[in-house]
Every structure is written in C-alpha cells, then in structure tokens.
N, C-alpha and C positions, 0 to 999 in steps of 0.2 A: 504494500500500500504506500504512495506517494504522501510526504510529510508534507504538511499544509504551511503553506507560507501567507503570513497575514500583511494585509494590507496596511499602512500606514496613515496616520496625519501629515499633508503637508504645507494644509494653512482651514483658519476653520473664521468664517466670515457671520457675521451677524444679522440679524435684519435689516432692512433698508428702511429708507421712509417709503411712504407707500405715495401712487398716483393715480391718477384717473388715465384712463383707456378709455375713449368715447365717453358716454354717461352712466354705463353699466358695469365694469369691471375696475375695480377699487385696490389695487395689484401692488404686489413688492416685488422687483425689479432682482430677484434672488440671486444673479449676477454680478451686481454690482458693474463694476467696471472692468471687470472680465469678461463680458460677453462679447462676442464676434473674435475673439481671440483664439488661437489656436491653441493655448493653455486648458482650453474647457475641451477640444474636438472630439467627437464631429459635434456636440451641443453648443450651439448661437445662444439661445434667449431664453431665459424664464419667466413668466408674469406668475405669480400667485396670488390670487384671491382668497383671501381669509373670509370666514363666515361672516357675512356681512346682511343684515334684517331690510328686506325691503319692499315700504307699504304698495298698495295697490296704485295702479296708474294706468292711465292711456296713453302716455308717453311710450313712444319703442326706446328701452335702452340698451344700448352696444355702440357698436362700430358700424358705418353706412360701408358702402361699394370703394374698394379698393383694391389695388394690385398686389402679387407676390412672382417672385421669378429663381428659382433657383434651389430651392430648399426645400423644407416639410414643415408645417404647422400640426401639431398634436394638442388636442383640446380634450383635457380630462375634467368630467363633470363628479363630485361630490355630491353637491347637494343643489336642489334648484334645477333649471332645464336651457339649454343652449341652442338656438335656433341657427344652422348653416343653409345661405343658398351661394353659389356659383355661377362663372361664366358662362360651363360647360352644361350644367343641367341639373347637377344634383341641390337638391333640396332636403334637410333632415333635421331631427330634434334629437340629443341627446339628453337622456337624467341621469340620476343617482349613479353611479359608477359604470355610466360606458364611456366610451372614447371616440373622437373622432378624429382619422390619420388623413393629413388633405397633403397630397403631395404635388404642391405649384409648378414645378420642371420648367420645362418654357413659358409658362407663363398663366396666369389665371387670375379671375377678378371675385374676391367674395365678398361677403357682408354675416357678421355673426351680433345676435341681439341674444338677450332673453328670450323665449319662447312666449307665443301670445296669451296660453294659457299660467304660463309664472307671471308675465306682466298683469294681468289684471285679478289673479289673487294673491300676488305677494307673498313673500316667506324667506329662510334663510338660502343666500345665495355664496357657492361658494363653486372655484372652478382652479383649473391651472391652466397656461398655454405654454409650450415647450415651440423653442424653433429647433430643426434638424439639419446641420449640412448633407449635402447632397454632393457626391461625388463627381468630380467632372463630368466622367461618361455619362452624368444621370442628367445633367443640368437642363437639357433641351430635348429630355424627352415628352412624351405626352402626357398632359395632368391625369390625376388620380387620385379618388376619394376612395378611402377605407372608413365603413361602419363597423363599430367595432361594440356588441353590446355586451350588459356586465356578465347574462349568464352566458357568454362564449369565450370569458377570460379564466380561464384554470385556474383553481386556489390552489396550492401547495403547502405543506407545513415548515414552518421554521423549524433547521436542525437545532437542536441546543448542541452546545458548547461542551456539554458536562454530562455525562449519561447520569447522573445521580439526580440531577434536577428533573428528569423527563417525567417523575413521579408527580411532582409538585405542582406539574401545570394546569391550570384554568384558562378556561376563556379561549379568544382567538388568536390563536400563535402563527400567522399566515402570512404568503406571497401570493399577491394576485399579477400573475405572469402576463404580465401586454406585449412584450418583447422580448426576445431570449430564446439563447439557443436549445435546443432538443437535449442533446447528448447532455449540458450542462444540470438542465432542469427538471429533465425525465416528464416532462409536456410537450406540447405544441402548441405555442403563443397563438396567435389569431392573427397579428402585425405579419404582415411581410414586408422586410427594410432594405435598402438598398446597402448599406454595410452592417458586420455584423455590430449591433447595440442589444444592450438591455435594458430595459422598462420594466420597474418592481413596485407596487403599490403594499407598500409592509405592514402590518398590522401586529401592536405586540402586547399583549391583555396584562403579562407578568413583571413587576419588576426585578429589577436585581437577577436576572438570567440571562446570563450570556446565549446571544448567539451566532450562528456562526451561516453567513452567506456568499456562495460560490460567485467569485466575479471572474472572467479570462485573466490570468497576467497580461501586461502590456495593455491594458485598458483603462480609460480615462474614468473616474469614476467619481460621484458625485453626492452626498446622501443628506438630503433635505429632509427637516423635520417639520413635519405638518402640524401635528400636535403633541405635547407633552416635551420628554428631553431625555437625550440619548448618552452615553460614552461611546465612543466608538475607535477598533484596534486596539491591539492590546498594552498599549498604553495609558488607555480609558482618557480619551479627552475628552472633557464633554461639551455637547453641540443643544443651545436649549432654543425652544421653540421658534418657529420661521427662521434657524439659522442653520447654516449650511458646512460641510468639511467637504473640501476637494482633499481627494487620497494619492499616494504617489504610486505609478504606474505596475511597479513590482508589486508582488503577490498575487493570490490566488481563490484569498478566501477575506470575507470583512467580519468584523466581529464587532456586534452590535448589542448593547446593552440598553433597555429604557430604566429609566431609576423613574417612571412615575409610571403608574398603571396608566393602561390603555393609551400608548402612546400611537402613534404614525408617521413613516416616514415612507418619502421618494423617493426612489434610489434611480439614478439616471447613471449607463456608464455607454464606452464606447471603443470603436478600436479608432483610436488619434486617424486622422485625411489628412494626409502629410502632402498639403497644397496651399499655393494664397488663397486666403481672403479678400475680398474686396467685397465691402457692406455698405448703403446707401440708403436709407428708408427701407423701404418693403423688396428690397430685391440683395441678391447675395449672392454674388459671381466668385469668378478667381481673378477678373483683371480693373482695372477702373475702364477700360475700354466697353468692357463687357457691360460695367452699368452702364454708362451714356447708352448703348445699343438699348438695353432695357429702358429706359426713360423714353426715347425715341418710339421704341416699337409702342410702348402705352401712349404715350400723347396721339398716335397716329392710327390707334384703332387695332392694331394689329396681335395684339393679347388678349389671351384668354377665351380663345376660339376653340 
C-alpha cells in the first residue's frame, strides 16, 4: 500500500468584503486578488453568496444579457432558485443543490436572475459562481450547457483519518462529487470537464475528527469554508468561516478537520494550464490580441450564435 502524502498550507486568506453583482447576488470575491492568476489554475473567479433573507418583489434580481468567451461558469445553488437563459437556447432553473456547468468556448450571451417563482415569494438566498479556464484547444469550441441536478450528484463518505473514530460518528460525514475523477473516487461525477478538476461539496456533522480526502499530487487545490471552521493538513491550520487555504501542489491526500459541528466546505482543485492568461471583463483568452478579437466579435453581432 502507497504511504499517503498530505497536502500542505501554503497561505490561508480570509474573507473579503462583500459586493453587489447586479441586484441579486450579495458575493465575496473568495479570491481576492489572486484570481485570473495562474497561482489558482485552471480556477479564475469565485463569487460566494452567503445566506442572504430576501423579501418579496416584482423587481427581476440578477444580472441582464451579457457576454462570456473563453472559459466555464459553474453556478452552485444552496438555497433559493437560479434562473439561466442563453444565446444559444437553453433556458433552466436550478435549487437546493444542483448545479449548473455553462461552458462559453467561442463565445455566448447569458443572463442569470433569481427564478420568478423565488422573486415573488422571497426567502433565504444563497449560491456560488466559480469561473473555469479552458484550455486553449477548448477556447473556440462550440458553447455548452450542463444540467446538472442534486439527485444525479453521488454522495460518498468521508474517510476518517483514524479507524478508532469511525465508531463515534453521527450525522452526515459526506462528499457530494460534481467533479472528479472515477478511479480516484470510486463514482462517476455527472460534470464532464475539459481538464482533469475536482469539484467536492463537503459536509462534516463531527467535530474534532480528522479526515482525510484524496486530491491528485500536482494539483492546485483550494478549500473554502462555507460554514462553520476547519484545520486543515497536518499541521492543523485553521481556516474559519468564508475563509479560504490554497494548499501546495505536493501530496496526495488533504486532511480536514471541522472543530465546530456541522461545518461545510468547497473544495475546488485542478491540474495547473501551464499557458497565458489574458482577462478582460467577461472574456478570458491566452493573448491580449485575442481579447480585442472578442470585444470586436461582441460589438459586431457575431457571439453567441
């Protein structure tokens, strides 16, 4: 059996202040000013929306009709309902824990609000948006929507750490697998991605039990707490709520501890796109040439066909 090599701390960043996105999304920027950097790759952007109460209205709130070229938007719904429609056709609502994988390539025009049925009875709204790089060869291929809902996301158990604790456990000790590979996870995520990433939606009911989660070596990895607060690696650093640890590239396995019951974390990782960047508003090439093309081709009608 192969000795397990743990993943490390290599900086653990805190909450942001938070901003408006449109009039519907209330987000902390979980990036910081790492995002669009090849420090995070292949992960651009994070917006998190914290649970946020909101009364009835006839107001549409979100984001109106705009462009994306180059990337992937991934839209994780919590709590509340997310309305998507597009250039190309698709139209869809996602809740409580589905997802939705909209892959811009060449090019596409969407618009995401609250659902009409959340806007006019109101209630707790809560979401994430993750940006994805896309690999050159992918950049200027043809758009693509992934529905992805929550009963077709595998839950799997958290390994503990310690076989002595496995007696001890209550509650929900789980990985809801959106992303990830087969061999690694002994499922078949739902996501189909153009490199290999993982996407973990963690759930950990126990405090004070270690456990222990398979990442690739050589992959970027990233573990956002949603709620409650974690140590994490076996150094036990701890990461408390909306704050984030990027881990360094070595190892094999993360070691994640909540020290308050019923915690949540994100876990976002990746294998590094060893390419430029070039980020410009809504589009995300490899050259600065490539954005002016993108700005041109949207001014001139020619996106999101």
């Amino acid at each position: 059996m192969t000795e397990q090599k743990f993943k490390e701390v290599r900086e653990i960043l805190g909450a942001p202040p938070r901003h408006w996105v449109g009039n519907g999304f209330h987000v902390f920027p979980v990036f910081h000013n790492k995002a669009f950097t090849k420090e995070l790759s292949p992960w651009l952007m994070f917006d998190y929306a914290a649970p946020k109460e909101f009364k009835p209205s006839y107001e549409r709130r979100g984001v109106g009709q705009h462009p994306h070229r180059g990337f992937e938007t991934i839209t994780i719904a919590w709590q509340g309902e997310v309305e998507h429609g597009d250039s190309v056709g698709n139209r869809d609502v996602i809740g409580p824990g589905d997802v939705q994988w909209m892959t811009a390539a060449r090019g596409i025009i969407h618009e995401e609000f609250h659902s009409t049925d959340f806007q006019q009875t109101g209630g707790v709204f809560e979401m994430a948006q993750l940006w994805l790089n896309l690999p050159k060869r992918h950049k200027m291929k043809k758009p693509r929507y992934q529905p992805i809902l929550a009963k077709d996301i595998p839950v799997i158990p958290l390994k503990c750490a310690n076989d002595e604790d496995r007696e001890k456990l209550t509650g929900e000790n789980t990985i809801r697998v959106i992303a990830g590979d087969e061999a690694t996870y002994g499922c078949k995520a739902p996501a189909d991605t153009h490199s290999p990433v993982e996407l973990l939606d963690i759930r950990i009911a126990n405090s004070k039990v270690p456990f222990d989660v398979p990442i690739p070596e050589g992959h970027n990895t990233i573990v956002f707490v949603r709620r409650g607060e974690i140590t994490v690696g076996e150094k036990d650093k701890k990461v408390e709520q909306q704050g984030v640890a990027l881990m360094h590239l070595g190892g094999d396995t993360l070691r994640l501890t909540a020290t308050q019951k019923n915690t949540e974390v994100l876990l976002l990782a990746g294998e590094p796109i060893d390419e430029p960047i070039a980020a410009r508003g809504p589009f995300v090439m490899n050259t600065h040439e490539e954005i002016l093309q993108a700005n041109k081709d949207f001014m001139n009608g020619k996106m999101g066909r």
